[in-house]
C-alpha positions as MATLAB code, in Angstrom:
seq = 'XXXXXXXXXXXXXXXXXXXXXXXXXXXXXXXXXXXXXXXXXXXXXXXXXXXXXXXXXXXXXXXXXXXXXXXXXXXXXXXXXXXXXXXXXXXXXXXXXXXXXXXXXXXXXXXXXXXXXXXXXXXXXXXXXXXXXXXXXXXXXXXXXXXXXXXXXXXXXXXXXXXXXXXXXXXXXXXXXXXXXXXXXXXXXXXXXXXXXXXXXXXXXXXXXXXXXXXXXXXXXXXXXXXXXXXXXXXXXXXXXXXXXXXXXXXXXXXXXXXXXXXXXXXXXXXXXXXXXXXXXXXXXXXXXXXXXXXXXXXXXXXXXXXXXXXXXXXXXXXXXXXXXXXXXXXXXXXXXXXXXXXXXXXXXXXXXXXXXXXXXXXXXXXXXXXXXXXXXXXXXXXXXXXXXXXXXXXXXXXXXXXXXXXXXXXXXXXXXXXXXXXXXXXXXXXXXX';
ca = [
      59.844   -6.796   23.332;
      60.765   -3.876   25.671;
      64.174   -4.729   27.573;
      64.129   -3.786   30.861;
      67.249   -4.077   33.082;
      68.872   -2.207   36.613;
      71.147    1.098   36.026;
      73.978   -1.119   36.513;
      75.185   -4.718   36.649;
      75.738   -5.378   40.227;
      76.750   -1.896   41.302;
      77.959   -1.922   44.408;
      78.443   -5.606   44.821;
      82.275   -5.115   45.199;
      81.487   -2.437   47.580;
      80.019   -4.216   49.870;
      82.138   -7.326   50.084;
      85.568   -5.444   50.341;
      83.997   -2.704   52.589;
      86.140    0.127   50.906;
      84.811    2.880   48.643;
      86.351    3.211   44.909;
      84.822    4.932   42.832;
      86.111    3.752   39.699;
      84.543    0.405   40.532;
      80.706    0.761   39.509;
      79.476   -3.021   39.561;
      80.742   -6.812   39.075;
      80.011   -8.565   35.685;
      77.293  -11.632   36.271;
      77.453  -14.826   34.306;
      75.264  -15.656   31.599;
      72.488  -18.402   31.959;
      72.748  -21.816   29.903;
      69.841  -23.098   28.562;
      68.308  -25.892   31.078;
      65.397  -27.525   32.051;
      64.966  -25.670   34.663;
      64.774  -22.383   32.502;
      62.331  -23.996   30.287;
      60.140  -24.655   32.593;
      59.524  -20.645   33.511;
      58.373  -19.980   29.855;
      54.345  -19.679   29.197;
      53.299  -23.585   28.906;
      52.582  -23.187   25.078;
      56.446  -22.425   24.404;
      57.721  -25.235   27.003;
      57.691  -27.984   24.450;
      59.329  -26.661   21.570;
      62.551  -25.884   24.042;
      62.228  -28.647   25.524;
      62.435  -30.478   22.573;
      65.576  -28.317   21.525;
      67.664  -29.272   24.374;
      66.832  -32.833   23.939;
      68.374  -32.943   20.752;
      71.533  -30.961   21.576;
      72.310  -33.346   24.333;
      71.683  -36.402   22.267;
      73.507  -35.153   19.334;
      76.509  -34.300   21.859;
      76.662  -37.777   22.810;
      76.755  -39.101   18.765;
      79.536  -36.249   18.096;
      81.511  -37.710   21.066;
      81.058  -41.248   20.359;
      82.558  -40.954   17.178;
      85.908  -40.215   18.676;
      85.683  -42.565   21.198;
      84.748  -45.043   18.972;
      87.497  -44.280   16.588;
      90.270  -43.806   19.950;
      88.999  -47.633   21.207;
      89.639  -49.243   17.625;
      93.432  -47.868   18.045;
      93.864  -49.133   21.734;
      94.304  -45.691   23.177;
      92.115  -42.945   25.070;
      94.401  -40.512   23.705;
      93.313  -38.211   20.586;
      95.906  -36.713   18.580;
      95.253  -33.055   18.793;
      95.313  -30.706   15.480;
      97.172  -27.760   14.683;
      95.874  -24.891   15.264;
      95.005  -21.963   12.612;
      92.499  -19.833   11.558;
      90.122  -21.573    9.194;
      89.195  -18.353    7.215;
      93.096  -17.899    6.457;
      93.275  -21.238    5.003;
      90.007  -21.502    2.974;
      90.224  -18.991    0.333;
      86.861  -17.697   -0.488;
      88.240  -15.158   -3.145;
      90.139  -16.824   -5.563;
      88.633  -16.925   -9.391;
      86.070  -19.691  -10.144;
      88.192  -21.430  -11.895;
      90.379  -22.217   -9.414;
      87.517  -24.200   -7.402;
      87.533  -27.123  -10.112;
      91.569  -27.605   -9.599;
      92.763  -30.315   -8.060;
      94.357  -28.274   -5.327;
      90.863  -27.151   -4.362;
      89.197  -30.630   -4.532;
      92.166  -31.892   -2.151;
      91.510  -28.897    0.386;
      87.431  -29.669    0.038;
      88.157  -33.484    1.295;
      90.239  -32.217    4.157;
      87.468  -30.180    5.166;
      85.110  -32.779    4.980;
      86.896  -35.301    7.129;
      86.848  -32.548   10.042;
      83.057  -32.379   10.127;
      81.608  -33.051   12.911;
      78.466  -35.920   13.414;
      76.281  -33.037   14.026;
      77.337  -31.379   10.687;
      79.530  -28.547   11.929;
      83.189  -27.617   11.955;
      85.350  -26.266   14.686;
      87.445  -23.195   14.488;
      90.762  -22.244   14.371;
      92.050  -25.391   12.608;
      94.030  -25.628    9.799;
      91.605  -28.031    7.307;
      93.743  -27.041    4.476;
      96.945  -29.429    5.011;
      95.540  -32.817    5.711;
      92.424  -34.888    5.732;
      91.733  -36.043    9.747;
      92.992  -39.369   10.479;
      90.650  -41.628   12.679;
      91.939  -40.829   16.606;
      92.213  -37.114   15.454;
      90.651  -34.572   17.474;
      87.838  -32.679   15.685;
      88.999  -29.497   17.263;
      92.357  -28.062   18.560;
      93.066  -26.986   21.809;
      90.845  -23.561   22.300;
      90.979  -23.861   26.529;
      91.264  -20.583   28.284;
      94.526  -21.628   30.247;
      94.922  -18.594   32.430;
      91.537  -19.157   34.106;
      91.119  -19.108   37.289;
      88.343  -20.731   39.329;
      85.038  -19.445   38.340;
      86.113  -17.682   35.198;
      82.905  -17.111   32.867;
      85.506  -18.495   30.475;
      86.453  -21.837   31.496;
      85.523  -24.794   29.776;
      82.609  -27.135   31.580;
      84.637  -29.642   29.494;
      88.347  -29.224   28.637;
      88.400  -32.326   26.103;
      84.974  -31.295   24.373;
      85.132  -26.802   23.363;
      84.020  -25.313   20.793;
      82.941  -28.590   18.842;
      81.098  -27.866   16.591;
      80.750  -23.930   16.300;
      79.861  -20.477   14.428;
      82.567  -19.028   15.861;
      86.201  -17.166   14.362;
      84.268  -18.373   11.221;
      83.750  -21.440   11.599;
      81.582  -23.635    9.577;
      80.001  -20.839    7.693;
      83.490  -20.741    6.298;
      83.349  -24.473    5.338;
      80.082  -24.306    3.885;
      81.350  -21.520    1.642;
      84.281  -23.147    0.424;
      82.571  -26.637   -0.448;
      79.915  -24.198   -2.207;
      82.091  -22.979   -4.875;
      84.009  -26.724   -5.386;
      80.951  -28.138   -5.823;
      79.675  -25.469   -8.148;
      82.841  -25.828  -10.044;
      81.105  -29.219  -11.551;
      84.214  -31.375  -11.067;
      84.023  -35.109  -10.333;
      83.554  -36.074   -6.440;
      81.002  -33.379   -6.225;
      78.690  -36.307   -4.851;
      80.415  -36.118   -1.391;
      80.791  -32.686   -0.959;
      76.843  -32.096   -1.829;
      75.994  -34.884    0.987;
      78.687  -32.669    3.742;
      76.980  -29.274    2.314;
      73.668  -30.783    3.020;
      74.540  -31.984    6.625;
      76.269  -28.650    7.033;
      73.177  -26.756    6.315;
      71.252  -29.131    8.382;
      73.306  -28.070   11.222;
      72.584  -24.898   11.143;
      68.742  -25.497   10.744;
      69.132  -27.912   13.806;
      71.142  -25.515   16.124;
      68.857  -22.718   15.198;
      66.463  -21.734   18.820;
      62.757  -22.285   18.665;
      62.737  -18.440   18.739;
      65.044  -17.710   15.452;
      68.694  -17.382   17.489;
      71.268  -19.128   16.723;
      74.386  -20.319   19.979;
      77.831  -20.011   19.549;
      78.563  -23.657   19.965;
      75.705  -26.113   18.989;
      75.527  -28.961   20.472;
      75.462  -26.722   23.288;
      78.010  -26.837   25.553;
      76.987  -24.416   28.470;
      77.842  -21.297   29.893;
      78.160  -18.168   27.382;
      78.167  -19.759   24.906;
      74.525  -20.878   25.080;
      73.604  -16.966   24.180;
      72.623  -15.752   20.767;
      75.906  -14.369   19.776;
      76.502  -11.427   17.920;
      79.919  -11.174   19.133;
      82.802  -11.401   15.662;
      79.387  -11.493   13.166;
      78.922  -15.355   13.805;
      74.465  -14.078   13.831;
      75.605  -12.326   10.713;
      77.482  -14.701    8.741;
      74.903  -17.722    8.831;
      72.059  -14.699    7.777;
      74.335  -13.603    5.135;
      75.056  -17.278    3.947;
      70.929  -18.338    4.555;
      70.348  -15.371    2.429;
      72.348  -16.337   -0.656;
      71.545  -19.724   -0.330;
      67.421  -18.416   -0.570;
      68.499  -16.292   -3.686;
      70.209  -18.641   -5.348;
      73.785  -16.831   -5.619;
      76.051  -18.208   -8.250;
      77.653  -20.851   -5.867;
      74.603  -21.853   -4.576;
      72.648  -22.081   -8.159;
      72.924  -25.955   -8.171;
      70.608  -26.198   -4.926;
      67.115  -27.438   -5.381;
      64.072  -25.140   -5.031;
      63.108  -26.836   -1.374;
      66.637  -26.262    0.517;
      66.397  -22.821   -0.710;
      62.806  -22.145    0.192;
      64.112  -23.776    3.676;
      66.730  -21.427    4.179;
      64.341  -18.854    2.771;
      62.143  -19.375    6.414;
      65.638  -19.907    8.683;
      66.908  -16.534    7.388;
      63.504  -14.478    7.767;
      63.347  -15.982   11.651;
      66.742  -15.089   12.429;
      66.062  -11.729   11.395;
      62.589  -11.504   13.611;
      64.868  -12.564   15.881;
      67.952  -10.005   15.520;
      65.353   -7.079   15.567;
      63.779   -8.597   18.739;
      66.668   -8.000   20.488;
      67.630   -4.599   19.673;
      67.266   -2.763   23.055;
      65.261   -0.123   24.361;
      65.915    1.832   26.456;
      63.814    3.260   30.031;
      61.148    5.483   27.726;
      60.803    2.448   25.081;
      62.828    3.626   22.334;
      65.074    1.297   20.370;
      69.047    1.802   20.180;
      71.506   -0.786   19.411;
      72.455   -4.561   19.974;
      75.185   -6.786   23.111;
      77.193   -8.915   21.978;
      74.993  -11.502   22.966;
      71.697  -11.882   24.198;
      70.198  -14.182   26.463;
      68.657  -17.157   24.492;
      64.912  -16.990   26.154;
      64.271  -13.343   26.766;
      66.361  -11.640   24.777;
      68.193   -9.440   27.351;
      71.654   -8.309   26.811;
      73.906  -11.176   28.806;
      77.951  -11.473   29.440;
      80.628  -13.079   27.887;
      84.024  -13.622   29.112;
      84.891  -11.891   32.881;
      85.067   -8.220   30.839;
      82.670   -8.795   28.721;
      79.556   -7.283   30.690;
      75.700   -6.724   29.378;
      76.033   -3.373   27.611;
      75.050   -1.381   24.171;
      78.047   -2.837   22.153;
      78.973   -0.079   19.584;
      81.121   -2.071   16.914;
      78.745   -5.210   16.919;
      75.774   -3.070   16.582;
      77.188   -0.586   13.781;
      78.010   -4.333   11.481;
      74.124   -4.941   11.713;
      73.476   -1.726   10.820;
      75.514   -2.213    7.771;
      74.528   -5.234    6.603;
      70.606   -4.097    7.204;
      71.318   -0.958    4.842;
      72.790   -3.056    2.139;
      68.826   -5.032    1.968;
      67.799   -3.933   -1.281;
      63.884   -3.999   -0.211;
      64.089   -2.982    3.869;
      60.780   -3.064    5.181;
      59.054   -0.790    7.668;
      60.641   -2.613   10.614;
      64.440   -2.963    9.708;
      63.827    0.862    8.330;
      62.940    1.725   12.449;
      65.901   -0.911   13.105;
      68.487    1.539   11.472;
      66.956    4.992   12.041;
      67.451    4.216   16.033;
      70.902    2.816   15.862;
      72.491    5.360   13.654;
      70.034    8.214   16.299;
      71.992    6.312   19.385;
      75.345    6.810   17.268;
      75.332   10.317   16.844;
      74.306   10.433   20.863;
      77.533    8.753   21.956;
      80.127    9.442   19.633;
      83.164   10.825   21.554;
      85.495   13.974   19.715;
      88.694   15.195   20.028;
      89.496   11.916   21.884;
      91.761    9.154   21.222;
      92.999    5.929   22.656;
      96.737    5.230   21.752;
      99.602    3.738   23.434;
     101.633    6.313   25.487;
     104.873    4.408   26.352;
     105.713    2.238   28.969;
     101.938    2.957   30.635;
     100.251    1.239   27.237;
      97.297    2.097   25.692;
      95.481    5.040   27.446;
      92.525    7.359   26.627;
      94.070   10.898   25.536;
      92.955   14.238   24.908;
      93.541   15.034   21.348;
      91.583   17.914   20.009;
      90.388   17.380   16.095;
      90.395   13.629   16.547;
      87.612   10.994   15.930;
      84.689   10.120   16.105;
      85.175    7.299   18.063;
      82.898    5.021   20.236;
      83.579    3.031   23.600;
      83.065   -0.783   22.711;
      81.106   -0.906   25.369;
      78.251    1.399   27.123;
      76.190    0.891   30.034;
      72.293    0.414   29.656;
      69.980    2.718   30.042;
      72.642    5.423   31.091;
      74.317    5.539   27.704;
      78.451    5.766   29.758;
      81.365    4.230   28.770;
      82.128    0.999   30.560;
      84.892   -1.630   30.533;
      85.804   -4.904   32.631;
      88.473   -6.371   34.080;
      89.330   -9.783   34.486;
      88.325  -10.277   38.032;
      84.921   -9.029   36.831;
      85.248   -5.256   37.810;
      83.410   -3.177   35.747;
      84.818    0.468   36.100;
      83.304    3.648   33.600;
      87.376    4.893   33.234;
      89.453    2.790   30.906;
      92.767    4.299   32.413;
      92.036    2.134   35.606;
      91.846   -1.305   34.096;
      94.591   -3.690   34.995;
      97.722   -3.093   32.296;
      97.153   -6.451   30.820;
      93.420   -5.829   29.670;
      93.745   -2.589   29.268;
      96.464   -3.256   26.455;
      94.819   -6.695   25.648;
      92.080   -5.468   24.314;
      89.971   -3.253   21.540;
      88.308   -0.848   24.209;
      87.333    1.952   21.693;
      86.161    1.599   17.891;
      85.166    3.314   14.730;
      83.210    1.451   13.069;
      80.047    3.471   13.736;
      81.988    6.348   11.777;
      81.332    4.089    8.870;
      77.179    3.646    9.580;
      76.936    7.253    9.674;
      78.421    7.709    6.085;
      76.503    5.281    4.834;
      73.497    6.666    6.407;
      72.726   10.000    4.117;
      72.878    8.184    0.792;
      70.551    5.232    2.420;
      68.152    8.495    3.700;
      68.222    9.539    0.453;
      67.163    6.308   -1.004;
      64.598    5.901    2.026;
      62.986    8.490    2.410;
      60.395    8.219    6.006;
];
């Protein structure tokens, strides 16, 4: 698929509804599109059902997640959940400790908290603390993850402020639980029984939420907004291919699997991965570069996040699939092409003798400093290959200095990960040879 889009994303938008000229201002971030009926119904006929069918389920299984709770909140005479603490589940489920630690009692403990926070659909929230204590009936299944410095029309305000991020891939979520109950179960203790059957609906979520066309959303059921859009955005595309992967191969903490869930996750993984490659971009004379952060669900085009998060060719995203395509041991002719182009469009836009540091009371700014780098704006615009960055009232502006103090400090404008893909890159030429 060849990705076609304008020079810029709205440009002169702001220009002509304030009337003035600044030329640091070069366009207004859009909103992504949800998934809807609507939508559906522009797609070729043969492809209308499948989707059709997809969103049918999501909004039925939204309903079953959410009368769980309701049920559980009219049994206790109140309309009130108790709301979690809030944490960061990949802090509190240790996924490096020795094997032997998985079959202690500490670990089968932490494994039935985690089970009690799963979700009807199979999935888990994020940043919650599953490590302390099981969920009580009337307990939220997520914590409070609402965006309360949104203003009207933020891209980042919840269509729902009682119902976010429920269930999600997200901050690590339920790829992280999966893990965890992986090696307890594979530990062989007693109560394994239970934490096979929450394994098995956990996989089944991710089979369920996965799009007709190989993607997966950041929240599934889905819940709207940008968060309907394949999201590469903190590896969530990467860590269900990574865990679909093992789980096909049989890794040591998935041994105990049978032959069909692996030969299942064997087809999830390989259409994900049609899917990632799909959406690599390319640019106005067809050749491929590098990944968004996400990507619209239907066509594939690079789509916005949060009010600063615009439709770009997102360096530090892109340079983790890189990585984790030149660690395939067997990369085929396609995911070959895949790398070849990124790590091409990295040595195009690396930026020397730069850096971005704080420089007192002004914050973080973007400083000569002969010697330094290479670094790479998190963000560049399509098709033009500049450095862009947003602002929370949607401004996009190609000079990082003008952004607002607050986002301009709040946030990781430049990277280096890309450094790493191109050191990587000569012994993985070496070893694949064109």
């Amino acid at each position: 698929m060849i990705i076609k889009l304008p020079l810029a994303l709205g440009l002169g938008l702001a220009l002509l509804l304030t009337g003035q000229l600044n030329a640091t201002i070069i366009g207004t971030n859009v909103p992504a599109r949800p998934l809807t009926r609507e939508r559906i119904a522009t797609l070729p006929p043969e492809q209308q059902p499948a989707w059709l069918a997809y969103l049918v389920r999501s909004e039925a299984q939204r309903q079953a997640d959410q009368a769980v709770l309701r049920n559980e909140l009219k049994a206790l005479g109140t309309n009130q959940p108790v709301v979690p603490h809030a944490s960061h589940s990949a802090e509190d489920l240790k996924l490096d400790l020795p094997a032997d630690w998985y079959g202690s009692a500490e670990a089968r403990r932490i494994a039935d908290c985690v089970v009690s926070y799963q979700t009807a659909a199979g999935g888990w929230s994020k940043n919650l603390n599953m490590s302390t204590h099981a969920r009580a009936p009337g307990e939220a299944f997520g914590t409070d993850d609402n965006n309360h410095y949104a203003s009207a029309g933020d891209f980042d305000q919840a269509m729902d402020l009682k119902w976010h991020y429920i269930g999600t891939f997200d901050n690590d979520a339920t790829i992280t639980q999966l893990e965890f109950l992986a090696r307890v179960i594979a530990a062989g203790k007693t109560g394994s029984e239970r934490w096979r059957t929450a394994f098995q609906r956990g996989l089944d979520y991710i089979f369920n939420a996965q799009y007709p066309n190989g993607g997966w959303p950041q929240v599934w059921p889905l819940e709207g907004g940008y968060h309907d859009a394949i999201t590469i955005n903190d590896n969530a595309f990467l860590h269900v291919l990574t865990v679909l992967n093992d789980l096909a191969q049989g890794e040591a903490e998935f041994a105990w699997l049978p032959a069909a869930t692996r030969a299942r996750a064997r087809q999830s993984y390989q259409r994900g991965m049609d899917c990632l490659l799909a959406a690599q971009i390319h640019d106005r004379a067809g050749k491929l570069t590098v990944w968004c952060q996400q990507h619209d669900e239907l066509d594939l085009r690079p789509a916005s996040a949060r009010n600063y998060e615009m439709p770009s060719a997102s360096s530090a995203e892109s340079a983790t699939i890189v990585l984790f395509l030149m660690q395939l041991p067997d990369p085929d002719a396609r995911q070959q092409a895949a790398i070849r182009a990124a790590v091409a469009w990295f040595d195009k836009t690396k930026i020397l003798d730069m850096a971005f540091k704080s420089t007192g009371a002004g914050g973080r700014q973007l400083i000569s400093a002969p010697g330094k780098g290479p670094l790479w704006a998190r963000y560049y615009e399509l098709e033009t290959d500049r450095p862009i960055f947003g602002d929370r009232d949607k401004t996009i502006h190609d000079n990082v200095n003008d952004l607002s103090k607050e986002r301009r400090n709040g946030y990781g404008w430049y990277r280096d990960t890309p450094k790493r893909v191109l050191e990587h890159f000569k012994r993985w030429n070496r070893d694949h040879p064109v």
